[in-house]
C-alpha positions as CSV (number, residue, x, y, z in Angstrom):
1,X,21.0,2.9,9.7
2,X,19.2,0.9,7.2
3,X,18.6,-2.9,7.3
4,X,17.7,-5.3,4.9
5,X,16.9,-8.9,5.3
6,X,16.0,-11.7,2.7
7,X,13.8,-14.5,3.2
8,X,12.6,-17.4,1.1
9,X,15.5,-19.2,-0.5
10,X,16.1,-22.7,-0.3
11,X,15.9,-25.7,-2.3
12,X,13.8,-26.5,-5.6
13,X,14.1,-28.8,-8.6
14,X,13.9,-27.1,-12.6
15,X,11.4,-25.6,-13.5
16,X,10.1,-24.6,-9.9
17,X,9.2,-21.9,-8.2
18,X,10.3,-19.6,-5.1
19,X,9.9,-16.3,-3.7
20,X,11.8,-14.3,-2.3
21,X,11.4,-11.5,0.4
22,X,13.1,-8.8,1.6
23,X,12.1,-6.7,4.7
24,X,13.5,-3.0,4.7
25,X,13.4,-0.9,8.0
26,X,15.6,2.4,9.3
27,X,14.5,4.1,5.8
28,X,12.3,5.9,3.9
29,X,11.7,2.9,1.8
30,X,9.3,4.6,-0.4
31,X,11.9,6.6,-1.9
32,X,14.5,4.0,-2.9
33,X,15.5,2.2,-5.8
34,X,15.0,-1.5,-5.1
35,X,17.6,-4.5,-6.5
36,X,18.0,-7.9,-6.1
37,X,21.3,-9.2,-6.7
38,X,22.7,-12.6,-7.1
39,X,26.3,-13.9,-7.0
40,X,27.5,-17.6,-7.9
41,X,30.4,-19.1,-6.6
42,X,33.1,-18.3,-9.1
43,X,31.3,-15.4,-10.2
44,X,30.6,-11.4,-10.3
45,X,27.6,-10.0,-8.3
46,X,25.1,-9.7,-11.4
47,X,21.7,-7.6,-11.1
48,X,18.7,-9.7,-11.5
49,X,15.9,-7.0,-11.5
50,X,15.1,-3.7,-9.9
51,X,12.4,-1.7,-9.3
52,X,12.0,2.1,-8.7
53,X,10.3,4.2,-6.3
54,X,7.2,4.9,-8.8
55,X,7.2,1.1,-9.5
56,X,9.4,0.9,-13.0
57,X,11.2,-2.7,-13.4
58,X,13.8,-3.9,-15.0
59,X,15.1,-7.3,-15.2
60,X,17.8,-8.9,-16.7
61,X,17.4,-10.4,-20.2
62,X,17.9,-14.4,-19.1
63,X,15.1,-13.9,-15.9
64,X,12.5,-12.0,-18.1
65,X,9.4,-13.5,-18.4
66,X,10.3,-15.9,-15.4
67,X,11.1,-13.4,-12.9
68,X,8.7,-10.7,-11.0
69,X,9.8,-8.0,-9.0
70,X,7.1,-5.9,-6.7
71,X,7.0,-4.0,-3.9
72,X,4.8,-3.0,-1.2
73,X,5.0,0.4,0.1
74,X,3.2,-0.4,3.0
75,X,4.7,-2.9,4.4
76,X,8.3,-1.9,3.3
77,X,9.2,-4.8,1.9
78,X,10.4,-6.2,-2.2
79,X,9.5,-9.3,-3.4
80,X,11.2,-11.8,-6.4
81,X,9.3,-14.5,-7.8
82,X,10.9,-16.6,-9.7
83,X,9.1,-19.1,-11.9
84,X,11.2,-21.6,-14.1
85,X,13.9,-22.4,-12.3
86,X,17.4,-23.7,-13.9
87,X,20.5,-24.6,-12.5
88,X,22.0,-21.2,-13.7
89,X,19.5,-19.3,-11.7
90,X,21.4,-21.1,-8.6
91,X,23.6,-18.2,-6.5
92,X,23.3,-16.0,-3.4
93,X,20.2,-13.6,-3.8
94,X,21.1,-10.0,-2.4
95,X,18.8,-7.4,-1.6
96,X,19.5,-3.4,-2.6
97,X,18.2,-0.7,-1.6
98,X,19.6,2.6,-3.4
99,X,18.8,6.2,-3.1
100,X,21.2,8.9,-4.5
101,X,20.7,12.5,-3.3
102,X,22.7,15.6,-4.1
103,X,24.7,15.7,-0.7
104,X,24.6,11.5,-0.3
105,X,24.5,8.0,-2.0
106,X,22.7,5.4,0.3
107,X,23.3,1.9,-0.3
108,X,21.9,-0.8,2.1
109,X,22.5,-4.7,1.4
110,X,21.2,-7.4,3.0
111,X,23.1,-10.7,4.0
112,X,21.9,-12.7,1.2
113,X,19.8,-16.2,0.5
114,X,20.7,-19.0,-1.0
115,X,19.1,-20.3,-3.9
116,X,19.9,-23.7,-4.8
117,X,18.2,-25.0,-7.9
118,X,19.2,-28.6,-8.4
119,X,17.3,-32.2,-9.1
């Protein structure tokens, strides 16, 4: 029922910047947990940040400092910037939307942008 889709990806040299965007709809946005993901070819699905429903981040230790997660309640919709690009920041950027409840574990993903960071 839910539906998450990524925007924003593309193409940018080291030590530039995108942003990334992810539109939620069929949920109650307000209440879920909020990820972004990334996978690299050869490697595991890693979380890159996350953000809860009363606006608490987390980020892992190599993006902190570059990377900002936000959302906007309003328009349903999480947001990555990410300043300071390098080549290992380069991978598939997935969008997450969890929310566990006593009767039910939801768990939404969207289909994923690239992120190429190369000169």
């Amino acid at each position: 029922q839910g539906q998450l889709v990524e925007s924003g990806g593309g193409l940018v040299q080291p030590g530039g910047s995108l942003r990334l965007s992810c539109l939620a709809s069929g949920m109650n946005f307000n209440r879920y947990t909020m990820n972004w993901y990334r996978q690299a070819p050869g490697k595991e699905r890693e979380l890159v940040a996350g953000i809860s429903s009363d606006g608490r981040t987390n980020y892992k230790d190599s993006v902190k400092g570059r990377f900002t997660i936000s959302r906007d309640n309003v328009k349903n919709t999480v947001a990555l910037q990410m300043n300071s690009l390098k080549p290992e920041d380069a991978a598939v950027y997935f969008c997450n939307a969890v929310l566990n409840t006593f009767l039910k574990k939801y768990d939404y993903w969207g289909q994923g942008t690239q992120v190429t960071v190369s000169s």
